[in-house]
C-alpha positions in Angstrom: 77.4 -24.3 4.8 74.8 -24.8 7.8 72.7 -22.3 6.5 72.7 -24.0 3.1 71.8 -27.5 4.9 69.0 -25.3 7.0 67.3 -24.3 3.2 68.2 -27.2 1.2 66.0 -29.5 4.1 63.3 -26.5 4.7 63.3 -26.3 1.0 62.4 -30.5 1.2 60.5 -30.5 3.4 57.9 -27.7 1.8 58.0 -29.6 -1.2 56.8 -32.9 0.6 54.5 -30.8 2.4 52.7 -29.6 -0.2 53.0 -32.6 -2.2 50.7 -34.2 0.4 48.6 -31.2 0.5 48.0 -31.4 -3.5 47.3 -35.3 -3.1 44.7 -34.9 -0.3 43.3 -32.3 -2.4 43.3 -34.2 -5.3 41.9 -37.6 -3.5 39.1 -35.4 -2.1 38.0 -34.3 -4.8 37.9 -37.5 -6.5 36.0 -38.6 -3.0 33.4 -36.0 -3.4 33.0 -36.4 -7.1 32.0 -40.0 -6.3 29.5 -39.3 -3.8 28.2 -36.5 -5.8 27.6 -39.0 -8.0 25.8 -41.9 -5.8 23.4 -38.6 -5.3 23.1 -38.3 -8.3 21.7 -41.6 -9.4 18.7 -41.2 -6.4 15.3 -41.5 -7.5 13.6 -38.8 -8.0 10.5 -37.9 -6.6 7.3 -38.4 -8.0 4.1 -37.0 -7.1 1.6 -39.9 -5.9 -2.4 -39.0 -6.7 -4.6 -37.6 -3.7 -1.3 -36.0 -2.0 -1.4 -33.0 0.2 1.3 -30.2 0.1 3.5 -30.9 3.8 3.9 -27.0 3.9 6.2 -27.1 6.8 7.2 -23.7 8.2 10.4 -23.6 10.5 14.4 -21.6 10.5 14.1 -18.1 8.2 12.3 -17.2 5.0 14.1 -15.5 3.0 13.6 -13.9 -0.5 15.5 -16.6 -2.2 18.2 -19.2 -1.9 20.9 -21.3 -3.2 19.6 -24.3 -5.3 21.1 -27.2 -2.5 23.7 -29.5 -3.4 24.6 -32.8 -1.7 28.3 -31.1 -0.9 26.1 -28.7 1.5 23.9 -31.9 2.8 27.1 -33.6 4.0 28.7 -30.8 5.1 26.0 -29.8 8.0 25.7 -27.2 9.9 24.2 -24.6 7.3 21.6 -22.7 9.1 17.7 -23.8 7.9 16.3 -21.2 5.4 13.8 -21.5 2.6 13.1 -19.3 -0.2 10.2 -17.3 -0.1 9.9 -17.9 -3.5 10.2 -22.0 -3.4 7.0 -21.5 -0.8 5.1 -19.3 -3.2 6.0 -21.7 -6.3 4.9 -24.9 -4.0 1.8 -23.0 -3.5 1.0 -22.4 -7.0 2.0 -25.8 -7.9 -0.1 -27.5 -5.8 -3.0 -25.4 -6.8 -3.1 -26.5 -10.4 -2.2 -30.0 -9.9 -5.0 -32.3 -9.3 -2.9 -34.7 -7.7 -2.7 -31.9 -5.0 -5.8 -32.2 -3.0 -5.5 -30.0 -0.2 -2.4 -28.4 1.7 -1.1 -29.4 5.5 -0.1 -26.2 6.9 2.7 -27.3 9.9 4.3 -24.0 11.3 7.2 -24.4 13.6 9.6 -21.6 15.1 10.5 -19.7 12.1 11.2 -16.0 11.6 9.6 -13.6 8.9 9.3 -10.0 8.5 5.4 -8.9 8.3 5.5 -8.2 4.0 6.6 -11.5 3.2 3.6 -13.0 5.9 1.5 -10.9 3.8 3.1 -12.2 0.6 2.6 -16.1 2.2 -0.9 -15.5 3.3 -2.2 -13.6 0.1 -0.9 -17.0 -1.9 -2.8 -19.5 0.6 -5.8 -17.4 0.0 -5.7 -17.6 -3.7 -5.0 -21.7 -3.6 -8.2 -21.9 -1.7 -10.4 -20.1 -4.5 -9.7 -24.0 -6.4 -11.8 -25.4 -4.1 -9.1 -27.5 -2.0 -8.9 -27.1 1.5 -5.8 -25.9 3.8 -6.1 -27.4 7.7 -3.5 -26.2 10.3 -1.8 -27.5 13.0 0.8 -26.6 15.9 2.2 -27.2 18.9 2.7 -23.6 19.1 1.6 -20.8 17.1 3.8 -18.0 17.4 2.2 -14.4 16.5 3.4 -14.8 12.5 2.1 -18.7 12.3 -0.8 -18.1 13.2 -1.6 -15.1 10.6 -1.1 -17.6 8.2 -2.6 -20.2 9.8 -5.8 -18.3 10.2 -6.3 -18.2 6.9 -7.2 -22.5 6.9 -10.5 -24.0 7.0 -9.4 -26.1 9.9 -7.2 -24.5 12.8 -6.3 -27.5 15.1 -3.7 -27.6 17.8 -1.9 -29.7 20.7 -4.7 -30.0 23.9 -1.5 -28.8 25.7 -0.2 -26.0 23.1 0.3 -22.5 23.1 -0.9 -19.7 21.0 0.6 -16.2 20.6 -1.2 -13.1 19.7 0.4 -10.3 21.4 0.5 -7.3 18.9 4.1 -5.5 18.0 6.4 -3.5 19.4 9.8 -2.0 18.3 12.8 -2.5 21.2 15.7 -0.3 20.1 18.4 -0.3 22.0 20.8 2.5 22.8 24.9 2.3 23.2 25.6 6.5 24.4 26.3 5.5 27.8 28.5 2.3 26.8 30.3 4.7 24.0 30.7 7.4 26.5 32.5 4.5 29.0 35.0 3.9 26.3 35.4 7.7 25.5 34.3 7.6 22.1 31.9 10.4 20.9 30.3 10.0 18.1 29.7 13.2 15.5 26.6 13.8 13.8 25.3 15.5 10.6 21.9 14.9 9.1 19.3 16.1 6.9 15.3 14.8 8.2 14.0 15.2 12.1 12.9 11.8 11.9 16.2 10.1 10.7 17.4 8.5 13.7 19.4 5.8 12.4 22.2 7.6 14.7 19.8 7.6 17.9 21.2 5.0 19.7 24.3 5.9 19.1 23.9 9.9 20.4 21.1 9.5 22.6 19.9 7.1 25.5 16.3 6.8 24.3 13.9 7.5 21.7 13.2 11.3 20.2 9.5 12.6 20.1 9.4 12.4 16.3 11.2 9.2 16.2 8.6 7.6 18.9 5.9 9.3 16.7 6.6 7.3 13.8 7.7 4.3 14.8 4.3 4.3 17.1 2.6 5.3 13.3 4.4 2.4 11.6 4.2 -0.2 14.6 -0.1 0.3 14.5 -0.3 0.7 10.9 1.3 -2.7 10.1 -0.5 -4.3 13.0 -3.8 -2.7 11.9 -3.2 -4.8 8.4 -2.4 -8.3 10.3 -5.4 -8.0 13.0 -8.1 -7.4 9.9 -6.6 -9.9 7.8 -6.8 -12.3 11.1 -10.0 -10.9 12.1 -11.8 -11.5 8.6 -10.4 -15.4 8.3 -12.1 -16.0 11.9 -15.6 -13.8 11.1 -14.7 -11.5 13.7 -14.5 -7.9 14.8 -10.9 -6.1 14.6 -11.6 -4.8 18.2 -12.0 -9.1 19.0 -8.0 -9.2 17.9 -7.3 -6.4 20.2 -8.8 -7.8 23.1 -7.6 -11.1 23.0 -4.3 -9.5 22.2 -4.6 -7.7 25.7 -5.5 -11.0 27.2 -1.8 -12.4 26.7 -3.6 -16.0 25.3 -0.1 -17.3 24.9 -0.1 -18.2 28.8 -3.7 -19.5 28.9 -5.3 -23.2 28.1 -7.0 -23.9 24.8 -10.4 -23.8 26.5 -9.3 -20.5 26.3 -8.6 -20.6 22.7 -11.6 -22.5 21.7 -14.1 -19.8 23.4 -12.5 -17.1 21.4 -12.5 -19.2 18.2 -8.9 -19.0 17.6 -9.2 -22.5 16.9 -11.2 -24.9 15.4 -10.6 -28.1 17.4 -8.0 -29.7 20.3 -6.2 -32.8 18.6 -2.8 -34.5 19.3 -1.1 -35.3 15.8 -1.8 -38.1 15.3 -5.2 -37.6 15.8 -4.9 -34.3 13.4 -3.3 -37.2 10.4 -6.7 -39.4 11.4 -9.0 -36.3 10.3 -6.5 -35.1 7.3 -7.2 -39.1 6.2 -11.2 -38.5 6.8 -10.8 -35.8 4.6 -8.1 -37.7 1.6 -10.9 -40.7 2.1 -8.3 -43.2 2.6 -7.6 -45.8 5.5 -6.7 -44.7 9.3 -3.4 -46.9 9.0 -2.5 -45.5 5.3 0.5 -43.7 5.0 -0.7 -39.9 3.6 0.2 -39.2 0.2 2.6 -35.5 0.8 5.0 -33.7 -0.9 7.1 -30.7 0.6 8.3 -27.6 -1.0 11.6 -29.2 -2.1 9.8 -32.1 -3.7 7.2 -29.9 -5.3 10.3 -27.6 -6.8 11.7 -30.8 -7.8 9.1 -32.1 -9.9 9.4 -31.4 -13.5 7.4 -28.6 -15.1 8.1 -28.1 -19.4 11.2 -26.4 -19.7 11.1 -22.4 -20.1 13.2 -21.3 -22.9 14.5 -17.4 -23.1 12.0 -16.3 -25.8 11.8 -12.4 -27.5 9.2 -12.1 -24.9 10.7 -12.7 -21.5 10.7 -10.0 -18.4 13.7 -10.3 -15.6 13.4 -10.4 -12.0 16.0 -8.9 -10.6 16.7 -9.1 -6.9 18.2 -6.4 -4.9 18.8 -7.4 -1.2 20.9 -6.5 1.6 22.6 -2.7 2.2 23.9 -0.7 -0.2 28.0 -0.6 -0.3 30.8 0.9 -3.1 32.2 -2.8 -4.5 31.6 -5.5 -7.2 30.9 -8.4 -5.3 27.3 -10.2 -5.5 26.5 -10.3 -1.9 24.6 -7.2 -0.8 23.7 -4.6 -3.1 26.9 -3.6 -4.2 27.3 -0.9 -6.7 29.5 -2.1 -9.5 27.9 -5.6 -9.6 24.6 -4.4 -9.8 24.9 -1.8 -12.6 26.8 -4.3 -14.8 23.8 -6.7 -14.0 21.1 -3.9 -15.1 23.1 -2.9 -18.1 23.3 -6.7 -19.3 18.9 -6.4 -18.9 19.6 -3.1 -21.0 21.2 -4.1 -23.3 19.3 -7.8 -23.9 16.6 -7.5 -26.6 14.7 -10.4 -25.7 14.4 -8.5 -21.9 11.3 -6.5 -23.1 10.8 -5.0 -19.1 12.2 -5.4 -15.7 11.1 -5.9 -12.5 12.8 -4.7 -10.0 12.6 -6.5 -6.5 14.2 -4.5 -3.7 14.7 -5.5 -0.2 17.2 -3.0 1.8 17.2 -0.4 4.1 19.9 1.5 2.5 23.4 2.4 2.8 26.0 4.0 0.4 24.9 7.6 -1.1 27.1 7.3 -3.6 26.5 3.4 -4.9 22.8 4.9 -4.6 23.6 7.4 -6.8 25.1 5.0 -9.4 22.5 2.3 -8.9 19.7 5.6 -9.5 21.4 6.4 -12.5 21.9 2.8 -13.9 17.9 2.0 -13.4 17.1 5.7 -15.1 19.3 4.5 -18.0 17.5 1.3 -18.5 14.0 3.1 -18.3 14.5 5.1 -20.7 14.7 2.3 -23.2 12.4 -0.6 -21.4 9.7 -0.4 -18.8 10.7 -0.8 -14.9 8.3 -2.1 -12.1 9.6 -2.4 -8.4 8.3 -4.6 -6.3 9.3 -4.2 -2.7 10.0 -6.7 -0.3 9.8 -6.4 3.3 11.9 -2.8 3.3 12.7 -0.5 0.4 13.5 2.8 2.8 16.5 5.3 2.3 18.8 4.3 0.1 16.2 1.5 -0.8 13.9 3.8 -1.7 16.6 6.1 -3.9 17.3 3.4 -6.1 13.5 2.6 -6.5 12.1 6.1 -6.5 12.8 6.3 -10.5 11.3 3.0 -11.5 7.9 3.5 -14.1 5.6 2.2 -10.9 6.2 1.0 -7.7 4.2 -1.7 -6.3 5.0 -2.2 -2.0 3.0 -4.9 0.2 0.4 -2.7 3.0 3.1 -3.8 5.5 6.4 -2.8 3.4 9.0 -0.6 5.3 9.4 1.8 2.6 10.2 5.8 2.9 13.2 7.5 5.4 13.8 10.4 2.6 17.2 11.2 4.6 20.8 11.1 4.8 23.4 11.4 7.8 26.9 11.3 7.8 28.1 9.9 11.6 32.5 10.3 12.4 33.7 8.4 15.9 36.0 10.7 18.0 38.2 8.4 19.8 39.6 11.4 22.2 37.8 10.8 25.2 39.2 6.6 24.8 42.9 8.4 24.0 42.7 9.9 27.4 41.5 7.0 29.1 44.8 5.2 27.7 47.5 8.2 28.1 47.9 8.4 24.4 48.7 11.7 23.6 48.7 12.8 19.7 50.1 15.8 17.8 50.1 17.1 13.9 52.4 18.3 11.4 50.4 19.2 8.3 50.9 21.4 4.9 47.3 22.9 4.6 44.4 23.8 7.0 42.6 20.5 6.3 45.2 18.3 5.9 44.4 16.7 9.2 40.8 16.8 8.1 38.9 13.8 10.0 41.5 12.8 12.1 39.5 10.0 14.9 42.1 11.8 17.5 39.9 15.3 18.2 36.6 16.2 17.3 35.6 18.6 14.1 36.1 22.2 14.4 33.6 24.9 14.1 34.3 25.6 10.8 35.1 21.5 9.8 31.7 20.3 11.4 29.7 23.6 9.1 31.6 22.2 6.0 30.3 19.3 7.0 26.7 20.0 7.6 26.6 22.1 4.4 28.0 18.6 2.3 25.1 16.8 4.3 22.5 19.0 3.5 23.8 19.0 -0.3 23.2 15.6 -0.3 19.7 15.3 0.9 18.9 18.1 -1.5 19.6 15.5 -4.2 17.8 12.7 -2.8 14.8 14.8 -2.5 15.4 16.2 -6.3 15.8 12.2 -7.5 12.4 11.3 -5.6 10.5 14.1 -7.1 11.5 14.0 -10.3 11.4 9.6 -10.2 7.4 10.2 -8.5 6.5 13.6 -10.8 5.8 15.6 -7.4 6.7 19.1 -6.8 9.8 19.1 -4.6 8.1 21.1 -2.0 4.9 18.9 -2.0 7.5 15.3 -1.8 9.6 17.2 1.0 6.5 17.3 3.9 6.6 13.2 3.3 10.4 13.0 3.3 12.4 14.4 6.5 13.9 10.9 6.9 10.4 9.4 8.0 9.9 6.1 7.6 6.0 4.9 6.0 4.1 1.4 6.1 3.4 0.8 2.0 -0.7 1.3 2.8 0.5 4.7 4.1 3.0 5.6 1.2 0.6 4.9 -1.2 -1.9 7.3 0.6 1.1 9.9 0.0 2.3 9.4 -3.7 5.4 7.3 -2.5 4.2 3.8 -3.9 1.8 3.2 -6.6 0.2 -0.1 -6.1 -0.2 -2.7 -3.2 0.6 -5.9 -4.1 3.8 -8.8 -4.0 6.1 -9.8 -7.0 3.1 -10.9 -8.9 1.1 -7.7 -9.3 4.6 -6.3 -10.3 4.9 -8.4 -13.3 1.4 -8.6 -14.0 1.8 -4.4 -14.8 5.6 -5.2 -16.0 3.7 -6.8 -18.6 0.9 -4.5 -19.2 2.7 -1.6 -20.1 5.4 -4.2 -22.2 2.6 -5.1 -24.1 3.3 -8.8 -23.7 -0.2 -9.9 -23.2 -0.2 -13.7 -20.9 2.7 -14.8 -23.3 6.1 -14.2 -21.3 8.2 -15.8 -19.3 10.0 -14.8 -15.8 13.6 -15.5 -15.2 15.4 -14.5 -11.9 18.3 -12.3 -12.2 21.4 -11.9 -10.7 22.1 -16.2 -10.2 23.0 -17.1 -6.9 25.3 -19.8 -6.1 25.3 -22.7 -4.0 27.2 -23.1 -0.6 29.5 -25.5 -2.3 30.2 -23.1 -5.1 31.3 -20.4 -2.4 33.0 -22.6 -0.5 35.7 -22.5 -3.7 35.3 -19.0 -5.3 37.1 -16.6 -4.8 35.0 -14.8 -2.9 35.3 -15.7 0.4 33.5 -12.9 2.3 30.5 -13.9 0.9 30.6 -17.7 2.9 32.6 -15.9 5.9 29.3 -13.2 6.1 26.8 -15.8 6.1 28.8 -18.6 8.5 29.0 -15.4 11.0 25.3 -14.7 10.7 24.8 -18.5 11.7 26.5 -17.6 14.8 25.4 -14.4 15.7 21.5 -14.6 14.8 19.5 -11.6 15.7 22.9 -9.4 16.4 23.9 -10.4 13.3 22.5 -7.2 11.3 23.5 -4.7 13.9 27.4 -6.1 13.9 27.4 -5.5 10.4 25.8 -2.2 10.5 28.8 -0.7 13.3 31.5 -3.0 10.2 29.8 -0.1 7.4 30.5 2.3 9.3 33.9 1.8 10.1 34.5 0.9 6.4 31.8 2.2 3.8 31.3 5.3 2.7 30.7 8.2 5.7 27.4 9.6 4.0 24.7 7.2 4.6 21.0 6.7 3.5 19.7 4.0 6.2 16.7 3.3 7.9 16.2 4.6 11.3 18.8 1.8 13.1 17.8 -2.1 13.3 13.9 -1.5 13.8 13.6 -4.7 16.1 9.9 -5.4 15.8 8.7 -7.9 17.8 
């Protein structure tokens, strides 16, 4: 009879418990309906005449992002990011608007890989063949504001600000020793001298073929930024390199101005007194602006989904087995290309990769997926900031591939990499013994390293792998297998030197991609572009059910630059063993 009492009141009590829980719900919900509303009903923004575009650089750059809603704004806390392509579309805006009279180039501490700088900068040079002028200011200018900013008619900055030009290195770090403390040993199989995505992991600095190309990669891209730099400011390459050498970031802006990294030495509000010289208005008048979120806001006549239309289909993150959208996961993304298959009004596809690989096998089936829809409608890649390894396998089959000069692209290789936790089962006292029915039966077993005749089976699967890889490239690029195999070796290329080699086509961003897209489609000018797969927005995570997607990018919040190589040790302890990455986390600086 007690324990009847004990469930009858636990049984109660659950069921006024969650009672309360459903009415909260259901109150909050009402609660954030209504303020969703009040947001709602805010004016929208309208563009005033004789505005400037507030292009205000600052947090990360990314390819793309999540339309906002006001859930997110009240919310906080959501790390600062903006689209690459909201930038780009601002840009272009304000270039054919004649409201738009010049742009107001603000860069802040932001990060940016080198191809999307490129991708940035080409679009500020294009907006000033209109006519309208771009001035830039700073407190600071780190190394990647200023290769934008160099590109204005006006470089001002703060009599007390800094400048950085310092040139790049890569700063890899290397875990043996720490691994070796714990007792773990990590076993290695690869195909490709330079694939060294297991270096810091096996060894306790850099190989000579791995320092070789990284030191090739490093100067190449660097090469690209100081002429682009160098040509903005009329002056010499070797002028870059010297003031480079110089350190200007820890010098005064007399020291700027002589090497005419600058134009002029103004506080801000002196800088808005010659931006309203320049707008012809009065030195008390507030200056017309609008930012990239206004300019995305303003309304532009709706794009329908005609018989003409070509998709843009973004591929970002590493490569994983799964069917969830973030990453590149396999099942979601060959559902999402056999939807463009199968779409008549799709009449070609652009494919926009940004990844450094991963999976073999959802390689493989993202390879075969994109050779399926080629076969019936052209495909153009356009690569982002990296398309290497497994980036490049599922781009190595595409009609043309288009990569900026400064695109990580290449690393023809594949490893496999097995963590023997003996040495740490020592350390502990653990002691471990087998029963098994056949020879392999205890086959990978983290207690004991491979056999002799495990770690040749093993070898033999890796090399059978790479063997493909190299097939899929050759036949995707129409080279002898022989001839692509002396660019391949896991080696990783800039996109100026893969095109030298037969790896890339083209040089060029997302628009030169759909610009051929189109060509070989026929289309003419008359097409329209629609983004493909859709993202959602925070507050649409926040209730899927897909909660790794919200958990992933909360953690990256957190962890910033260690972000990338956390998840990297999470794939290997739960993807697929056989891996086509890029040399580790390249850590340019």
């Amino acid at each position: 009879m007690k324990d009847f009492f004990k469930m009858m009141f636990a049984s109660a009590l659950g069921f006024i418990i969650a009672s309360f829980t459903l009415i909260s719900m259901l109150i909050m919900f009402a609660m954030m309906g209504s303020i969703m509303g009040s947001f709602g009903k805010q004016e929208s923004f309208v563009l005033q005449n004789n505005s400037v575009l507030n292009l205000r650089l600052e947090g990360v750059i990314q390819e793309r992002i999540a339309e906002s809603d006001p859930f997110t704004e009240l919310i906080g806390g959501v790390p600062t990011a903006v689209g690459m392509n909201d930038i780009i579309g601002a840009i272009r805006k304000a270039k054919s608007n004649d409201k738009i009279k010049g742009i107001y180039l603000d860069t802040r501490i932001f990060a940016a890989s080198t191809a999307t700088l490129a991708e940035i900068r080409q679009e500020l040079e294009d907006f000033k063949e209109s006519g309208k002028f771009i001035v830039a200011y700073a407190d600071t200018y780190t190394q990647s504001g200023y290769y934008l900013a160099s590109v204005a008619d006006k470089v001002a900055i703060n009599p007390q600000g800094m400048l950085d030009i310092h040139g790049i290195a890569s700063v890899p770090l290397f875990y043996k020793d720490a691994l070796q403390k714990l007792g773990v040993e990590m076993q290695l199989f690869k195909v490709g001298t330079y694939k060294s995505f297991a270096e810091p992991y096996t060894q306790t600095e850099m190989s000579e073929a791995n320092r070789e190309q990284v030191s090739s990669f490093i100067t190449d891209i660097w090469n690209s930024m100081k002429t682009d730099m160098a040509a903005s400011r009329s002056m010499e390459n070797a002028q870059i390199d010297s003031i480079a050498n110089r350190f200007p970031m820890l010098r005064k802006t007399d020291f700027l101005l002589s090497r005419n990294l600058v134009d002029t030495v103004l506080y801000e509000s002196e800088m808005k007194n010659y931006l309203r010289k320049i707008l012809e208005i009065e030195e008390d008048a507030k200056i017309p602006s609008a930012t990239v979120a206004e300019m995305k806001s303003l309304k532009t006549a709706a794009i329908r989904k005609s018989t003409n239309s070509i998709a843009l289909l973004y591929a970002t993150g590493g490569i994983a087995s799964g069917n969830r959208s973030n990453g590149i996961q396999d099942k979601f993304f060959v559902n999402e290309i056999e939807k463009l298959r199968k779409d008549d009004d799709i009449k070609a596809v652009v494919f926009r990769i940004n990844s450094g690989g991963g999976s073999a096998y959802a390689s493989e089936q993202i390879w075969k997926a994109i050779s399926d829809l080629k076969s019936e409608k052209p495909v153009v890649v356009s690569m982002g900031d990296v398309a290497a390894s497994g980036g490049y396998y599922i781009a190595c089959n595409a009609d043309k591939i288009v990569a900026q000069p400064t695109t990580i692209t290449g690393s023809i290789g594949i490893f496999g990499m097995f963590p023997n936790f003996s040495g740490t089962f020592d350390k502990l006292g653990i002691d471990t013994d087998v029963v098994k029915t056949n020879e392999f039966s205890d086959f990978g077993d983290v207690s004991r390293a491979f056999n002799a005749q495990e770690a040749a089976m093993m070898q033999a699967y890796v090399d059978s792998g790479y063997d493909l890889f190299l097939t899929r490239c050759a036949e995707g690029r129409g080279m002898p297998k022989d001839s692509l195999a002396k660019y391949a070796e896991g080696r990783v290329w800039t996109g100026h030197q893969a095109r030298e080699i037969g790896l890339v086509d083209e040089l060029g961003g997302v628009d030169e991609a759909i610009r051929i897209a189109a060509e070989m489609a026929n289309l003419g000018k008359s097409y329209a572009v629609f983004e493909y797969p859709r993202i959602k927005s925070p507050f649409e995570e926040i209730f899927s059910k897909n909660k790794e997607e919200l958990a992933a990018k909360t953690l990256k919040s957190y962890l910033g630059e260690s972000y990338d190589m956390f998840m990297l040790l999470k794939d290997i302890k739960e993807q697929d063993y056989i891996q086509a990455r890029i040399p580790y986390e390249l850590n340019i600086k």
